[in-house]
C-alpha positions in Angstrom: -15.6 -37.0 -22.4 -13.6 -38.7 -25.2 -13.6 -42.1 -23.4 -17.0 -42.4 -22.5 -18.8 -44.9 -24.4 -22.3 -44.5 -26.1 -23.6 -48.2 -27.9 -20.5 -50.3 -27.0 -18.5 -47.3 -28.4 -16.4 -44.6 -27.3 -17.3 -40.5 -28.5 -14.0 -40.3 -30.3 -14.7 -43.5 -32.4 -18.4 -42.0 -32.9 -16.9 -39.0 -34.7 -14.0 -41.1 -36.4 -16.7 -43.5 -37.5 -19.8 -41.3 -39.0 -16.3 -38.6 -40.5 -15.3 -41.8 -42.3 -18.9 -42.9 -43.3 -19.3 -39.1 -44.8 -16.0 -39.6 -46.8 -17.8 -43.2 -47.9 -21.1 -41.3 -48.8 -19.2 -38.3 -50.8 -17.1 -41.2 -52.6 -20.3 -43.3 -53.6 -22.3 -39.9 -55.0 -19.0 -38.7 -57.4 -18.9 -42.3 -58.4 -22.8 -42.7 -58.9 -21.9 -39.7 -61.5 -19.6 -40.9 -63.2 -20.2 -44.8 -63.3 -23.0 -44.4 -66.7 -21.0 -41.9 -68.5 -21.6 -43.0 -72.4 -18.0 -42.3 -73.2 -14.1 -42.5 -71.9 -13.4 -40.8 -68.8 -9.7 -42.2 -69.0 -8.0 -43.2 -72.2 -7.6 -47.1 -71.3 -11.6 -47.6 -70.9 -12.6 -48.0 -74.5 -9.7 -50.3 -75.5 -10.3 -52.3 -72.2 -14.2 -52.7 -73.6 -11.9 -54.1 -76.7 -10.6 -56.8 -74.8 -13.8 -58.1 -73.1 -15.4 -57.5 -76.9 -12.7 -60.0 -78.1 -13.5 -62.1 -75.6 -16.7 -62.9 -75.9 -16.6 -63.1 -79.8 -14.1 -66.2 -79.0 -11.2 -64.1 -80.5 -7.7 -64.4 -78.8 -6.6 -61.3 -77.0 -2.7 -62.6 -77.5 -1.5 -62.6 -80.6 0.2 -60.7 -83.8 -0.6 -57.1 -83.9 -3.6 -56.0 -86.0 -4.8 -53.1 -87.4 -8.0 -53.2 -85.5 -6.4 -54.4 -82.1 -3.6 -54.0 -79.9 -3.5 -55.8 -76.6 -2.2 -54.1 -73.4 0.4 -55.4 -71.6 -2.0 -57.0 -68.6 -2.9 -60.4 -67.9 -6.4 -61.8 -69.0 -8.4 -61.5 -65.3 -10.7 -58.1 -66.1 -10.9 -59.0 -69.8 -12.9 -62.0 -68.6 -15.0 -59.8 -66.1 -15.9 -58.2 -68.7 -16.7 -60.7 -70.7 -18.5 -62.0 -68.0 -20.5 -59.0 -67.2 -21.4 -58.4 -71.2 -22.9 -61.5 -71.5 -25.0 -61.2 -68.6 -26.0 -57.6 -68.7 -24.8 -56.5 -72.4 -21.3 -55.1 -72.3 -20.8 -51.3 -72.1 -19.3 -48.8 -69.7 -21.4 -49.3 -66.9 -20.2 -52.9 -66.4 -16.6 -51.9 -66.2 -16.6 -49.3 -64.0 -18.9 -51.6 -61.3 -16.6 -54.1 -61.1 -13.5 -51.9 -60.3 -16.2 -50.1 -58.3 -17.1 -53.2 -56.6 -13.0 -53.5 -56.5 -12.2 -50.4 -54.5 -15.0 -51.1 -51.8 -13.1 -54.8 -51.1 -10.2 -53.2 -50.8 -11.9 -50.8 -48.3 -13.6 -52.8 -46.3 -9.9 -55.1 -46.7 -8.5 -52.4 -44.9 -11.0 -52.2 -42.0 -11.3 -55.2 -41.2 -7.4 -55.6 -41.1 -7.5 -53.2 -38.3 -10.2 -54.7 -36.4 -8.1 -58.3 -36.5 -4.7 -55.8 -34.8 -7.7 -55.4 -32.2 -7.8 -51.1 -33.7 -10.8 -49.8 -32.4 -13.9 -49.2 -34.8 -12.9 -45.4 -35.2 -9.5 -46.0 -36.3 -10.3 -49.4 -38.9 -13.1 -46.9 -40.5 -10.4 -43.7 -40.7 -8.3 -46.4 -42.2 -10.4 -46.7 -45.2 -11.9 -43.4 -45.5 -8.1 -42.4 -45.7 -7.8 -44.8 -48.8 -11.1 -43.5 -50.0 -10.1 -39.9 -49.8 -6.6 -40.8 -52.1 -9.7 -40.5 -54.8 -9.2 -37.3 -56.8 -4.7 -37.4 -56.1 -4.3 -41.1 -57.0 -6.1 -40.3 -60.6 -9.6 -41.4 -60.3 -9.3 -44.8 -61.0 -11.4 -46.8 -58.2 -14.4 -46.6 -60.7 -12.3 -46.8 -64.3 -12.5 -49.7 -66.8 -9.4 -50.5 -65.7 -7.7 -53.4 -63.8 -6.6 -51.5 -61.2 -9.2 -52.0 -58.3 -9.6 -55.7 -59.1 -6.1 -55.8 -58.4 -6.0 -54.2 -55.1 -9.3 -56.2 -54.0 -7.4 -59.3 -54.5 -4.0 -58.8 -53.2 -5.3 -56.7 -50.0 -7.1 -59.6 -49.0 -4.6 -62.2 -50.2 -2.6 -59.9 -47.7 -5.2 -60.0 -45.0 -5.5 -64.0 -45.5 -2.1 -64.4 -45.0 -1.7 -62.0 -41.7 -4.5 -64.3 -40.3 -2.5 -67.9 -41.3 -5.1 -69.0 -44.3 -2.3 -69.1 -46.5 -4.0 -71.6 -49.0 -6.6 -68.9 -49.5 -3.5 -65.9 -49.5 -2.1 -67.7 -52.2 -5.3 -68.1 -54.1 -6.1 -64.8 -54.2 -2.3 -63.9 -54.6 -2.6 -66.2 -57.8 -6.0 -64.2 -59.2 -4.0 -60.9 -58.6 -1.1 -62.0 -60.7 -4.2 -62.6 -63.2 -5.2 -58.9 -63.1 -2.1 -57.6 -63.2 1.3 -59.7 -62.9 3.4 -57.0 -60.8 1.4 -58.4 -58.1 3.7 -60.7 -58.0 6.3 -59.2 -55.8 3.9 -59.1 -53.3 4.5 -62.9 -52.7 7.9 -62.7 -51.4 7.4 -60.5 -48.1 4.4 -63.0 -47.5 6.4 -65.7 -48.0 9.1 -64.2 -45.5 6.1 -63.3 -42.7 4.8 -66.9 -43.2 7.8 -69.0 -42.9 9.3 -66.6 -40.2 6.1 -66.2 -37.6 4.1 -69.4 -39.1 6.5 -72.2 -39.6 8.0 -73.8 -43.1 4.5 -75.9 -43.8 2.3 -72.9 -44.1 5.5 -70.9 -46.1 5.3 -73.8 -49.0 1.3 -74.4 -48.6 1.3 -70.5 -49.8 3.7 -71.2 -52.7 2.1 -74.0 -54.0 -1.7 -72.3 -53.8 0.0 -68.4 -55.3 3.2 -69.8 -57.3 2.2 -72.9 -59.1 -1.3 -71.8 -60.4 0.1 -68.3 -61.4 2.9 -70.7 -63.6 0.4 -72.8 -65.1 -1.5 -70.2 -66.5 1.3 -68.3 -67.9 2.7 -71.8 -69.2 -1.0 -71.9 -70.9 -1.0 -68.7 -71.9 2.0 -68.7 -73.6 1.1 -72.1 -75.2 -2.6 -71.0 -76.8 -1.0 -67.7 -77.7 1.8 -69.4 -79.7 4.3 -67.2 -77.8 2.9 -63.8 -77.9 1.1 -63.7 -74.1 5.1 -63.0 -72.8 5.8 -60.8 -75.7 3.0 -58.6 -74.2 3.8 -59.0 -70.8 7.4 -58.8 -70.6 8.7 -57.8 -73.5 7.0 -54.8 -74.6 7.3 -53.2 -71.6 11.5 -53.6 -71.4 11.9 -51.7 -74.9 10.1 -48.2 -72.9 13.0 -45.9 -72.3 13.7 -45.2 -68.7 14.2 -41.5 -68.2 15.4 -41.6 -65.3 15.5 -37.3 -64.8 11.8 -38.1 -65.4 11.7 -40.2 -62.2 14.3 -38.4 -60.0 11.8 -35.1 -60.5 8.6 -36.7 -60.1 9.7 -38.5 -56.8 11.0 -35.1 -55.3 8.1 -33.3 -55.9 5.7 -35.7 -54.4 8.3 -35.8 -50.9 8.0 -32.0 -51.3 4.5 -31.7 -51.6 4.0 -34.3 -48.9 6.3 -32.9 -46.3 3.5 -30.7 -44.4 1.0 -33.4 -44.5 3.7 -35.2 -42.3 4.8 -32.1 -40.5 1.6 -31.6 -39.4 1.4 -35.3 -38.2 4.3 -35.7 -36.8 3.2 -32.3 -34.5 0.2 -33.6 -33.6 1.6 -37.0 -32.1 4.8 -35.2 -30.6 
């Protein structure tokens, strides 16, 4: 019977649970694969090695374009992992891809143990991030890339999280360190503002905006300083000269809502 319970848990979330801890176990063994690979496995990985090269020969990663280097247009966060990592461990692809690999099982377990605070049962928090998990191959591989990506979504699921559960001088930290990864995150802090001053009162609202807002400020302003200018250039600039093609986007979106429309048929049956 689906609602007896076996250890404190019901069958249904048995099956949900060791399903999920499958999908876990077949994303840790293609990672495991993958993770000492002597070469790229996605175009960014070498010149991300670059950065954290630069950094811990003391060059600036910010500054007039050079034959030898190019920055991309990302804040300084995983260049400094990286740094970090080479000087402990000696710096090559293996370092990168743990720390987004170490990224993308935050932003995992993030997700679970979101669910468990909404009071989800144990089935349904670990479906939650086997879901995620399972986004692997379609989302383009890169939970385990020398990229920024999974730092990114480590720190602003659980600024996220933090904030859902009223820290919001920790949401705002971590909101500030995800700005540092990559600065889009920084849309993120207006719906948390909006929850916090709406269901938490005006004191925790500006406790989160000075803990997310003012460091992620000061940085830039220092940025911008060391770099005599070019750390915006980089950023912000760069990025607004790409065309928009906006065909491009208008096809791309359409196809994806095509391609997803039985997945959600087929949900949307099963509920009705």
């Amino acid at each position: 019977h689906p609602s007896r319970t076996y250890f404190g848990l019901a069958l249904i979330d048995w099956i949900l649970v060791i399903l999920s801890t499958a999908v876990l176990g077949i994303f840790l063994y293609t990672t495991a694969q993958r993770i000492g690979y002597p070469y790229d496995l996605e175009w960014m990985e070498g010149g991300m090695l670059l950065h954290g090269l630069r950094v811990m020969e003391g060059k600036p990663l910010y500054g007039p374009v050079e034959a030898e280097f190019i920055p991309f247009i990302y804040p300084p966060l995983y260049s400094w992992l990286l740094a970090l990592g080479g000087g402990a461990f000696g710096l090559d692809y293996w370092i990168g891809r743990s720390i987004s690999l170490c990224g993308s099982i935050v932003a995992t377990s993030t997700l679970v143990w979101a669910l468990r605070k909404e009071e989800c049962s144990w089935g349904i928090a670990a479906s939650a991030g086997a879901l995620f998990l399972s986004t692997y191959d379609d989302s383009g591989s890169f939970m385990d890339l020398v990229r920024a990506d999974a730092v990114l979504l480590a720190l602003l699921s659980s600024s996220l999280l933090a904030a859902r559960t009223t820290r919001s001088k920790l949401s705002g930290i971590l909101l500030a360190a995800a700005f540092w990864a990559k600065h889009n995150a920084a849309i993120f802090g207006f719906p948390i503002l909006w929850w916090l001053w709406r269901y938490r009162g005006k004191k925790q609202a500006l406790s989160f905006v000075l803990y997310s807002a003012v460091p992620a400020l000061l940085m830039t302003i220092l940025m911008q300083i060391k770099s005599e200018g070019y750390f915006l250039t980089y950023l912000l600039e760069v990025p607004t000269a790409h065309p928009f093609v906006f065909s491009r986007f208008a096809w791309l979106f359409g196809k994806e809502m095509v391609l997803a429309l039985p997945f959600i048929f087929v949900l949307g049956g099963l509920w009705l």
